[in-house]
N, C-alpha and C positions, 0 to 999 in steps of 0.2 A: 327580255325586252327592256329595252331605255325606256325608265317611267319619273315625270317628272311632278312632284306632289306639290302644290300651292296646300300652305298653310302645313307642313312637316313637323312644326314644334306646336301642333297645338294638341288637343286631347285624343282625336279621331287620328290628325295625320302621323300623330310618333307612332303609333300601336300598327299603322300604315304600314310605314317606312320598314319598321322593323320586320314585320311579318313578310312582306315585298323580296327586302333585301335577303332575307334567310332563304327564300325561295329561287335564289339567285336571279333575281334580276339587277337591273344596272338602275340605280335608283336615287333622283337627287331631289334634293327639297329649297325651294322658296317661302319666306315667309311673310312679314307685312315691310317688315327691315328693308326688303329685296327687292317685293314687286309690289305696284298699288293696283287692286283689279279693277279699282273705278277706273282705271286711266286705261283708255284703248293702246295707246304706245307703249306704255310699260306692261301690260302684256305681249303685246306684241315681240317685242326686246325681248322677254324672259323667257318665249318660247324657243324663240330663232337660236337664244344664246348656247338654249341646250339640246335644241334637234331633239326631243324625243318622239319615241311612238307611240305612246299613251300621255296623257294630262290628266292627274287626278285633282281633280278643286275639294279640300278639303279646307276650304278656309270662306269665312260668315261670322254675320251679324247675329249672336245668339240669346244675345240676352232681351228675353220675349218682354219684360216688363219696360226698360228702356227705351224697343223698338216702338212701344206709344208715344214715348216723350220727344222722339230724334227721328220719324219717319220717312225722312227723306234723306239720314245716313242711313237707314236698314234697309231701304228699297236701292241705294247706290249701291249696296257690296251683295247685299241677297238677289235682287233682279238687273241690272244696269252693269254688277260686273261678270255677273255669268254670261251675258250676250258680248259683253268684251273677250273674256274668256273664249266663249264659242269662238265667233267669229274668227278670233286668231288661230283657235287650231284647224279651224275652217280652210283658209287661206296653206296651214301647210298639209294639210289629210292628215291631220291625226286625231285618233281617239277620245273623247274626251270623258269620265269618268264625272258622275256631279253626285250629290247626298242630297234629298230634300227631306220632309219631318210629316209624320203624322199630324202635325196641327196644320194644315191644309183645308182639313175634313173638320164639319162641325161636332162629329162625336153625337149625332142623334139617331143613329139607324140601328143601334142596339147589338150590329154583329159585327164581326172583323170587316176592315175594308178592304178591297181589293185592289189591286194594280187600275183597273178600268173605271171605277168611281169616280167621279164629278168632285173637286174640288170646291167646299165653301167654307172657309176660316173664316174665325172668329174675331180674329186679331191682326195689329199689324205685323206683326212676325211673321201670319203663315198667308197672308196677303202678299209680302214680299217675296216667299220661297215659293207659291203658286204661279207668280208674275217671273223668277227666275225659270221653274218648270219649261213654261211656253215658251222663254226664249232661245232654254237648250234647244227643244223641239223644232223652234223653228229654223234657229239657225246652225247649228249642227247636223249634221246627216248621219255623224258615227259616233253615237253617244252610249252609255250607260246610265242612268237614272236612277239610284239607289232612296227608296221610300227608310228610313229608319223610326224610333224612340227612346224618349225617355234613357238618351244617353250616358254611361260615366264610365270612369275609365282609370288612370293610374296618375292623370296629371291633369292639371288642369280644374276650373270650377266645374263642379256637380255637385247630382243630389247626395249621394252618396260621402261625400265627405264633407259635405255641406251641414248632414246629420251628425257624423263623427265627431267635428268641432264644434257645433251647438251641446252636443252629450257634454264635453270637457266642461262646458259653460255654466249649464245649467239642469237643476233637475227632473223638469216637468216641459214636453216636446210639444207642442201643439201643431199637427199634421191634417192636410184635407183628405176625405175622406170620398167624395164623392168623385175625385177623375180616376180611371180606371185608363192603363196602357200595359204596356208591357218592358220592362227595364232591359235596359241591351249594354251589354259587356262591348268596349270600344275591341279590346284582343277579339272578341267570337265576331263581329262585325267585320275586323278587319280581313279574317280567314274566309269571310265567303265573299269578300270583293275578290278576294286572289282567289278565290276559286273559278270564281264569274269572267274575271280577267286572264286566268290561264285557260279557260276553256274560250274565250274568245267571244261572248257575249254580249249582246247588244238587247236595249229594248226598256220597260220598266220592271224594277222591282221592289219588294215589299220583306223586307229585313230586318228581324227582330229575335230577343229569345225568348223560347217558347211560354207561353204561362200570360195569365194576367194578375193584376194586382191593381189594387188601390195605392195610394202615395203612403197611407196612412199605416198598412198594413207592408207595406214596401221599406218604411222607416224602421215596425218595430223587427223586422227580419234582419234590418243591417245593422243593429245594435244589439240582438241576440246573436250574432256571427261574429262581432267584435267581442263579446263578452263583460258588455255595458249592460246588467239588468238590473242595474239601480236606478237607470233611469225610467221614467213611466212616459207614454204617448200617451197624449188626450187628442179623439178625431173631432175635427172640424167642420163647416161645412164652409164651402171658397168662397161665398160673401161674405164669412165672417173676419177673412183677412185683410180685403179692400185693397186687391191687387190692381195696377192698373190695368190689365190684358186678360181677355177672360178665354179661360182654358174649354178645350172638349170635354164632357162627360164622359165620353167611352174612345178613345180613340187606337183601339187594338188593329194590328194590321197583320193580315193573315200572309204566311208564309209557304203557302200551297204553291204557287207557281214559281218558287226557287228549289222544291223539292223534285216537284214534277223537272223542272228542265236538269237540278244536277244528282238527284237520286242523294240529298244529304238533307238530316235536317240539324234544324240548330238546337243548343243545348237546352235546355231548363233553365228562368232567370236565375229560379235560386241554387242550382249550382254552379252559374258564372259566378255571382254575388260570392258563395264562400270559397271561391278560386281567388278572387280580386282580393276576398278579406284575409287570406292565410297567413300573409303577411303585412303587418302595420307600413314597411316598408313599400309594399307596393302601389300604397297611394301618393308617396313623395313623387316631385315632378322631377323629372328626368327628361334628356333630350336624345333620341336615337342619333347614330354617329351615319349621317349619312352627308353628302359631301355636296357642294353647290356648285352651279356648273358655271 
């Protein structure tokens, strides 16, 4: 299939691209450089230019503590461009592929959430991607909806290497303690969108690897996989860092209804986690060679 990725060089969409095109599909990427998705015409333009039959939107406003200070750029590119987005693929009948986030959900109901759960964020970031949600829904007919967490991946800011460079820095981590999700390898994320899109899929769903974890407990795991145990974690609790965006307490998202429809499940985090750490090399950022239309 002709698949065209918005946002191709960032964390999510290289791991995309790659995975995509190995699979042989015909697969090209736009990025901010290219296209602006606040802008209805320049969607527009960046669809027409590449006819494809699928649109993967793998591009957003993510940095959850920012989206407090700049709320009306994180609701332009997280809600106002995905309805630009929709709408154009609207207009030619194609597909359109979207990723929205566990913080959605307030993280109080103590059990995994489900694809059918009521959305109520906490913050402006998951205010934005709930407001993007509705506008896939409403204005696409032929969508995919991809629930994820607690993403990292090979390029790009995350937590994960976020730790690594702090380890270089310093001796003593200071990690919260109290959210609890689930860490999702961008490579295992990106394999079961191609599964979901080669099997022809449509509807919502809820994507993550298996297992939960606290952040704190999450950190000292990726510094025992690096072979940094000179450094020590001390757990926190998230008022004592005076973030501006206040996170869910539990925001685990259960992956039953991608098992049920494709008979697969996903890995264990913590063997994506020492898959991504094998190599120190595999956290450098890197750009898949996929070609612009």
């Amino acid at each position: 299939m002709k698949i065209l990725i918005l946002g191709h060089q960032g964390m999510l969409g290289g791991d995309l691209a790659l995975r995509l095109a190995a699979s042989g599909h015909d697969v090209s990427g736009r990025d901010a450089g290219d296209v602006d998705i606040t802008s209805p015409s320049s969607c527009r333009a960046a669809i027409a230019e590449c006819d494809p039959e699928i649109v993967i939107n793998a591009a957003g406003y993510t940095d959850v503590d920012a989206c407090e200070a700049n709320p009306d750029l994180c609701f332009a590119v997280n809600a106002q461009g995905v309805r630009h987005v929709a709408l154009a693929c609207r207009e030619r009948r194609v597909t359109l592929v979207h990723f929205s986030t566990d913080y959605i959900f307030a993280g109080t109901q103590g059990q995994p959430y489900v694809e059918e759960d009521a959305g109520n964020p906490l913050n402006v970031y998951g205010a934005s991607k709930l407001a993007g949600e509705r506008y896939l829904i409403e204005e696409a007919p032929d969508f995919l909806l991809i629930r994820t967490a607690w993403l990292y991946g090979r390029r790009g800011r995350n937590f994960v290497r976020t730790i690594l460079e702090a380890a270089r820095r310093e001796r003593t981590l200071e990690v919260v303690d109290d959210q609890i999700g689930s860490p999702t390898s961008t490579v295992d994320l990106a394999a079961a969108v191609e599964r979901l899109v080669s099997e022809d899929r449509r509807g919502i769903f809820h994507i993550t690897n298996r297992g939960q974890v606290s952040w704190f407990a999450f950190a000292k795991t990726i510094l025992a996989h690096a072979g940094l145990t000179d450094v020590a974690v001390r757990p926190v609790a998230s008022t004592q860092l005076g973030r501006p965006a206040r996170r869910p307490a539990y925001s685990v998202l259960s992956n039953r209804k991608f098992f049920r429809t494709t008979g697969r499940t996903m890995r264990f985090w913590q063997l994506a986690l020492q898959d991504c750490l094998s190599s120190r090399s595999g956290l450098e950022p890197r750009c898949p060679s996929v070609k612009k239309p």
